[in-house]
Legacy VTK file of the C-alpha trace (Angstrom):
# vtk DataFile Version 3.0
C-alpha trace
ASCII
DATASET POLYDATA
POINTS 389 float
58.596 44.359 36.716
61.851 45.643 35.332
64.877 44.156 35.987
66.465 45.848 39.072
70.030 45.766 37.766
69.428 47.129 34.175
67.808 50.085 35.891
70.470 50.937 38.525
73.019 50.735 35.595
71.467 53.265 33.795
70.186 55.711 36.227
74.235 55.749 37.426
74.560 57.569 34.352
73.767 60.372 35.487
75.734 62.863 38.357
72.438 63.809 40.338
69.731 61.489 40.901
66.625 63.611 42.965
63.394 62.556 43.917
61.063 65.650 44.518
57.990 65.301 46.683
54.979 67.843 46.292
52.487 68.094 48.868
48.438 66.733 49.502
48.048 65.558 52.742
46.562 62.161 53.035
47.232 61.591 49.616
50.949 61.528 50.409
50.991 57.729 50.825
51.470 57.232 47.159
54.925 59.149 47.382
55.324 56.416 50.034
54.364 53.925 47.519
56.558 54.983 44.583
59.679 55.251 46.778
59.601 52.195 47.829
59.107 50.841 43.845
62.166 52.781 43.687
64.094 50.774 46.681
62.978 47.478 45.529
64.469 48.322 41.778
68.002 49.891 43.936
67.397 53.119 42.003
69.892 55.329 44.786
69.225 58.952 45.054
71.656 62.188 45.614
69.255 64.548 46.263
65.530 64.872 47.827
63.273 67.734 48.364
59.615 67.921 49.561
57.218 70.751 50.903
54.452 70.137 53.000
53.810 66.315 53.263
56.582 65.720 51.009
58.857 67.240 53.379
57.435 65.056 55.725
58.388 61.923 53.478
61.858 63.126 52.613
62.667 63.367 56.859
61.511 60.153 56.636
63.540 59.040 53.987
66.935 60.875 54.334
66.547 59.997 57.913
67.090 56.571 58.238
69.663 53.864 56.632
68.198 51.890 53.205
67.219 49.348 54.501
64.864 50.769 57.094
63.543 53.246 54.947
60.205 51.633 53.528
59.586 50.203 57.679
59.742 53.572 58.761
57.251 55.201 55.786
54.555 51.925 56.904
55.023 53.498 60.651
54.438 56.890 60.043
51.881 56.515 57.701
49.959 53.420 59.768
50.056 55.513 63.127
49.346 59.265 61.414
46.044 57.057 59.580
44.460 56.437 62.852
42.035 58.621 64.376
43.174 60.065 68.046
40.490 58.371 70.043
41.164 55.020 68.585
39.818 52.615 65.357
36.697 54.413 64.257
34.865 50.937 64.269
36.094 47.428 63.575
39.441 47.353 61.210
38.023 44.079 59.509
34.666 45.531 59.070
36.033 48.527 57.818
38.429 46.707 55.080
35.227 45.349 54.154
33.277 47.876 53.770
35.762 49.520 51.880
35.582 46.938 48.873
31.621 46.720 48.504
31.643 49.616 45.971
32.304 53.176 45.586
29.237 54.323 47.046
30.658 52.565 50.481
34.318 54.328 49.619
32.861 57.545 49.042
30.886 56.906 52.432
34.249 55.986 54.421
36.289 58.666 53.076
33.597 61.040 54.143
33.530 59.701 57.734
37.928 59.691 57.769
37.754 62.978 56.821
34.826 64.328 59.164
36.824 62.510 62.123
40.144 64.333 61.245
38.471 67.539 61.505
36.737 66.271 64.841
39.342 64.693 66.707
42.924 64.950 64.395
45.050 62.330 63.392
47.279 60.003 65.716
50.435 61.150 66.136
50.093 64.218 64.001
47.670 66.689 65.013
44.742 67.292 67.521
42.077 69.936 68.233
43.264 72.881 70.068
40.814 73.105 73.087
39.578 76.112 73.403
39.662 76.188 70.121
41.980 79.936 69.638
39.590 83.599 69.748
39.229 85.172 65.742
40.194 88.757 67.661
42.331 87.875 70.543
46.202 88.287 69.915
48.129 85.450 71.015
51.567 83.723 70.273
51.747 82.889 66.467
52.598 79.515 67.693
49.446 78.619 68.888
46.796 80.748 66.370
45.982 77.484 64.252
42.699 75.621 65.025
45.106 72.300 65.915
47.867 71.704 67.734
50.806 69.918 65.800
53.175 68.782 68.692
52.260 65.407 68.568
54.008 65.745 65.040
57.393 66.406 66.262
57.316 63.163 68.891
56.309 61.073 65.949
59.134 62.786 63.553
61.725 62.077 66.908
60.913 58.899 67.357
60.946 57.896 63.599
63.597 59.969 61.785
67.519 60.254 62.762
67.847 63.691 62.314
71.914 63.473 62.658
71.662 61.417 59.811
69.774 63.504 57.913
72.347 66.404 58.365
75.556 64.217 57.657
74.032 61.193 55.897
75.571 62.571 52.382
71.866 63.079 50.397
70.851 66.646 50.103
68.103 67.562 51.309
65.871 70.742 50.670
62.413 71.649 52.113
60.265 74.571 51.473
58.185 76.411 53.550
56.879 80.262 53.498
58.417 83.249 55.901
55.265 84.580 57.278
56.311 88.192 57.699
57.792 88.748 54.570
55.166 85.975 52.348
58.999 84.419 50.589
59.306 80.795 49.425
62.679 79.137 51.512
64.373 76.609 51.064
65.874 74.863 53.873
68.360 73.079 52.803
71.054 70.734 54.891
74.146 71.863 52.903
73.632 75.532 54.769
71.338 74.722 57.291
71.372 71.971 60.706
67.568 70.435 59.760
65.448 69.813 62.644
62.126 68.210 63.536
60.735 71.779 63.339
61.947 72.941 59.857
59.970 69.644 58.455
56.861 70.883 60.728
57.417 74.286 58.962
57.143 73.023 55.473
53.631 71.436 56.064
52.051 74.346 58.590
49.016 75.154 56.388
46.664 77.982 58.370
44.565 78.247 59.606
44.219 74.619 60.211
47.930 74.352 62.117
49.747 77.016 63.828
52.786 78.864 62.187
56.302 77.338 63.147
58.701 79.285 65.226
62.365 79.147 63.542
65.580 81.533 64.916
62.662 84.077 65.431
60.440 83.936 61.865
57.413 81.677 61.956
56.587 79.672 58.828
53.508 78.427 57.284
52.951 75.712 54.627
55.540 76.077 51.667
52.331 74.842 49.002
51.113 78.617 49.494
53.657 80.091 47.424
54.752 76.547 45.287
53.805 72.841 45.937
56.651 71.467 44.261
60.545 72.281 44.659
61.488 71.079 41.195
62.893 74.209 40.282
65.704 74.100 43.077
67.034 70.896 42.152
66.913 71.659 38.509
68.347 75.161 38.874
71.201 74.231 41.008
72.298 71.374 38.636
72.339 72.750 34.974
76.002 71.866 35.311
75.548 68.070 35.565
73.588 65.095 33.764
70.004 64.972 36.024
67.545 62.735 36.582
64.451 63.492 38.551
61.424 61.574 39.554
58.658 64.027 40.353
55.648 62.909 42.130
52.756 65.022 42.270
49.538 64.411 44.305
47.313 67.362 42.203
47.016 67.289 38.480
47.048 70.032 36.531
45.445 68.275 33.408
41.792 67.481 34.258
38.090 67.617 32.461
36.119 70.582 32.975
33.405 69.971 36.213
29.595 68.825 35.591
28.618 69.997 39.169
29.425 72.162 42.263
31.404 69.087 43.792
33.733 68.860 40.975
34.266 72.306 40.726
35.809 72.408 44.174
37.559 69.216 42.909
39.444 70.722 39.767
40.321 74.584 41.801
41.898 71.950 44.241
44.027 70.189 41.356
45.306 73.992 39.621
45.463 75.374 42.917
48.069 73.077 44.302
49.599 71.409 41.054
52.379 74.260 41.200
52.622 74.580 37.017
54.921 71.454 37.225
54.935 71.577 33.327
55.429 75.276 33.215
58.702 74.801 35.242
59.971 71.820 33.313
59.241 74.062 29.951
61.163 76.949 31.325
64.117 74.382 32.089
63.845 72.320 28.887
63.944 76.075 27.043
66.849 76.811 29.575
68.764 73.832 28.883
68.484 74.339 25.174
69.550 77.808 25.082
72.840 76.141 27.493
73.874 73.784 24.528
73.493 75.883 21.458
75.224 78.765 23.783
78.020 76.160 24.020
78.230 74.821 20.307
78.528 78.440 19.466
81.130 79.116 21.582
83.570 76.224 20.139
83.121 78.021 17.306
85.273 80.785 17.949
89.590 80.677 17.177
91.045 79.386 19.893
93.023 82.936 20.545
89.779 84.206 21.205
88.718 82.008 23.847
92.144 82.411 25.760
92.026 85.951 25.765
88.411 87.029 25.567
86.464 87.968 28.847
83.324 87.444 27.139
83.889 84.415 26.286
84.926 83.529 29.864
81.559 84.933 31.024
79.490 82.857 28.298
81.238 79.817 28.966
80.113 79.823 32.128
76.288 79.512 31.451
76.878 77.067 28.907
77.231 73.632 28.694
76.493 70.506 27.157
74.182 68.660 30.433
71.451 66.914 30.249
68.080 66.587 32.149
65.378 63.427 32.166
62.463 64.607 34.056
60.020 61.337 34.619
56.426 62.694 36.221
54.312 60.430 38.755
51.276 61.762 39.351
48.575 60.724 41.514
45.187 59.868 39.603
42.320 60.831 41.061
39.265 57.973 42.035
35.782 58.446 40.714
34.462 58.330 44.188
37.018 60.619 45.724
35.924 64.344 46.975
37.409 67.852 47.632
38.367 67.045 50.718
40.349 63.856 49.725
43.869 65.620 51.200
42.457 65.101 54.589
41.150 61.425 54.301
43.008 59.549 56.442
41.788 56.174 56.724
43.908 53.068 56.550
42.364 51.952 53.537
42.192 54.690 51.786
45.932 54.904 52.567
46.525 51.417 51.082
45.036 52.068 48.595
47.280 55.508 47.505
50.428 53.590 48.229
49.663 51.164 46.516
48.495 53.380 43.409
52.033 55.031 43.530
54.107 51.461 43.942
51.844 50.200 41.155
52.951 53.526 38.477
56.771 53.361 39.701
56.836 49.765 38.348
55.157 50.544 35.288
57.336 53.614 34.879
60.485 51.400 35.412
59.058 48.673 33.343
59.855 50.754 30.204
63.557 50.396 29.132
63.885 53.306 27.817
62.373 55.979 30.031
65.425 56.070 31.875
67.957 56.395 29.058
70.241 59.744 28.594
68.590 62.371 26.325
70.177 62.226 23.236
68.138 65.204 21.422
69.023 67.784 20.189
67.914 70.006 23.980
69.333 67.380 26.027
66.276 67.301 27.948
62.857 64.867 27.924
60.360 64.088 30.213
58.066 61.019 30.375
54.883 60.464 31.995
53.479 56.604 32.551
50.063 58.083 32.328
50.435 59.870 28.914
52.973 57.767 27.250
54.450 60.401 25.277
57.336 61.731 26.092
58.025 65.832 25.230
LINES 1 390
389 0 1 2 3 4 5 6 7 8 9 10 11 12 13 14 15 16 17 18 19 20 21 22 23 24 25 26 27 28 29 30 31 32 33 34 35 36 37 38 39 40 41 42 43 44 45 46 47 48 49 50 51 52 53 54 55 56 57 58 59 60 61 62 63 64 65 66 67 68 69 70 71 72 73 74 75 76 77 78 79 80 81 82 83 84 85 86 87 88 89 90 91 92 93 94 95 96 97 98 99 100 101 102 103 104 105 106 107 108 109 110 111 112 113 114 115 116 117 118 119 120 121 122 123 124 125 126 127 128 129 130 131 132 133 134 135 136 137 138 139 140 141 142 143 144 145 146 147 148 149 150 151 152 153 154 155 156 157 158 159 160 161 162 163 164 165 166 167 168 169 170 171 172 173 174 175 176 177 178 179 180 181 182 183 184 185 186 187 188 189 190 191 192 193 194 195 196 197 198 199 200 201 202 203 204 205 206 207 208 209 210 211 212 213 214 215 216 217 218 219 220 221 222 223 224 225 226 227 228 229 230 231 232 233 234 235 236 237 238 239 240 241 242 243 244 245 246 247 248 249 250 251 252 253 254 255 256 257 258 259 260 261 262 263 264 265 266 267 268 269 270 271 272 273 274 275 276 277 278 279 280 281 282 283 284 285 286 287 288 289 290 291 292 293 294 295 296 297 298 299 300 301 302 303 304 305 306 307 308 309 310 311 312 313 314 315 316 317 318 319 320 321 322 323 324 325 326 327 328 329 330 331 332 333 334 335 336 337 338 339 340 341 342 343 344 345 346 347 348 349 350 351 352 353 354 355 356 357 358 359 360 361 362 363 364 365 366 367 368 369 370 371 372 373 374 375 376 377 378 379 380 381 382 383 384 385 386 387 388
């Protein structure tokens, strides 16, 4: 593993330090995982941002100190990976099961998923009973096919909410203004962050019911974008960033063989959120910044005193740089379409596990995260791909 104070000397480096969550349900544990790769290596942050179960993991994390952080991600995510009516069978049996082969995974994470449509998820959500009319008008609050309050006990009782207003990490969530179909961005720098802005950001119909909010309801932010990576790049092109982006849906994937993995790759493009077409449009950004800015100390000296052009150009230029290092979750042979609502403990384990595992490996390469020193002033790196662009 690499060495934890070599790291946190270089990632000081830079002025913001962000760690930007997409979302995918149960597959959320392996944002769990690489955070806490990034704890263990005392790799601090500046900024976080998550939509839908990423939001979920950023109240999490910006809401408690650093050294409860990792406890309070193995609470959520052990209580929200139980079934409401209790173990489906025997935990040990289960853990067994679980390592025969993949026929036996594929078997389990059919039966997690069946039960989390049957009865919900501990802590999280449950069925709405009677389940609401397709015709009958009714609060917006309750038109969702599960009821999501046990969400905001859990979030009360695990997450510090004063801390995440005045705790000094900014934090933005995204989730999608029903009536007007708009991406916001809740962010704790303008807005006081409650339980039920974090609720907001992972509301996905018709499943769970929109959230009520100073009189707009809100649905899922992934139905507009799953990933925020464009806020905390846009909002710092005037400082040195590093970002760790961790995405549970991959937009790179082979073409499907049969019905299954058809559902399987829409899934994957659906919800990757063109991570790579946002980092191209800030790499091209960030290169038009620096040439902008070497032609600008071009110009006499009288001219740049005197000029209000030049005032106006120096403004968008500027000489930062941005590292963007991608974690993203790789799909199991024996996993299915409905893999973002498997929530089993082992499956869980197993995710967290996957994303502690590529966080090391990531880290364990010197020079992933040194300063860009091209030309653009921008690179990204990918453990997965091994070359960075």
């Amino acid at each position: 593993m690499h060495s934890p104070t070599s790291t946190a000397h270089k990632h000081e480096a830079y002025e913001t330090r962000a760690l930007v969550l997409q979302g995918g349900g149960a597959l959320g544990a392996y944002q769990a995982g690489v955070y806490q790769g990034l704890a263990e290596a005392g790799l601090g942050l500046t900024d976080l941002a998550g939509i839908s179960i990423g939001a979920l993991n950023v109240a999490l994390i910006a809401g408690n100190a650093p050294d409860k952080r990792v406890d309070r991600l193995h609470e959520f995510w052990n209580t929200i990976c139980q079934p409401n009516i209790g173990p489906l069978a025997n935990p040990v049996l289960l853990a067994s099961l679980y390592q025969t082969n993949d026929l036996a995974r594929r078997f389990l994470g059919t039966l997690h998923a069946g039960s989390a449509l049957l009865v919900g998820q501990q802590g999280f959500f449950m069925p709405r009973i009677p389940a609401p009319s397709p015709f009958d008008e009714q609060d917006p609050a309750c038109v969702g096919y599960y009821d999501t309050r046990p969400l905001k006990t859990t979030l009360e009782s695990l997450c510090d909410f004063d801390r995440i207003n005045e705790a000094g990490l900014h934090v933005s969530i995204g989730a999608v203004n029903v009536r007007t179909g708009n991406l916001v961005c809740f962010d704790n720098r303008s807005t006081r962050l409650g339980p039920e802005h974090f609720m907001a950001s992972g509301a996905l119909p018709p499943g769970f019911p929109a959230i009520e909010i100073e009189g707009e309801y809100y649905w899922d932010g992934g139905l507009v974008s799953n990933t925020p990576l464009s806020w905390i790049l846009e909002r710092n092109l005037n400082s040195d960033t590093l970002v760790f982006q961790v995405d549970l849906w991959s937009a790179r994937g082979r073409v499907p063989h049969n019905l299954s993995e058809i559902n399987d790759r829409i899934q994957d493009i659906r919800y990757s959120s063109r991570t790579r077409w946002v980092t191209d449009g800030v790499h091209h950004h960030r290169k038009t910044q620096r040439l902008l800015r070497r032609l600008l100390d071009r110009l006499p000296e009288a001219e740049r005193t005197t000029d209000p052009l030049y005032r106006e150009a120096a403004k968008l230029a500027c000489n930062k740089r941005s590292n963007i290092i991608h974690l993203i979750y790789q799909d199991k042979p024996y996993e299915q379409h409905f893999r973002d609502f498997q929530f089993g403990p082992n499956i869980m384990r197993e995710h967290w596990n996957s994303g502690l595992q590529d966080i090391r490996n990531t880290l364990a390469q010197p020079h992933y995260l040194d300063m860009p020193e091209n030309a653009e002033g921008f690179v990204t790196h990918d453990i997965h791909r091994r070359v960075p662009a």
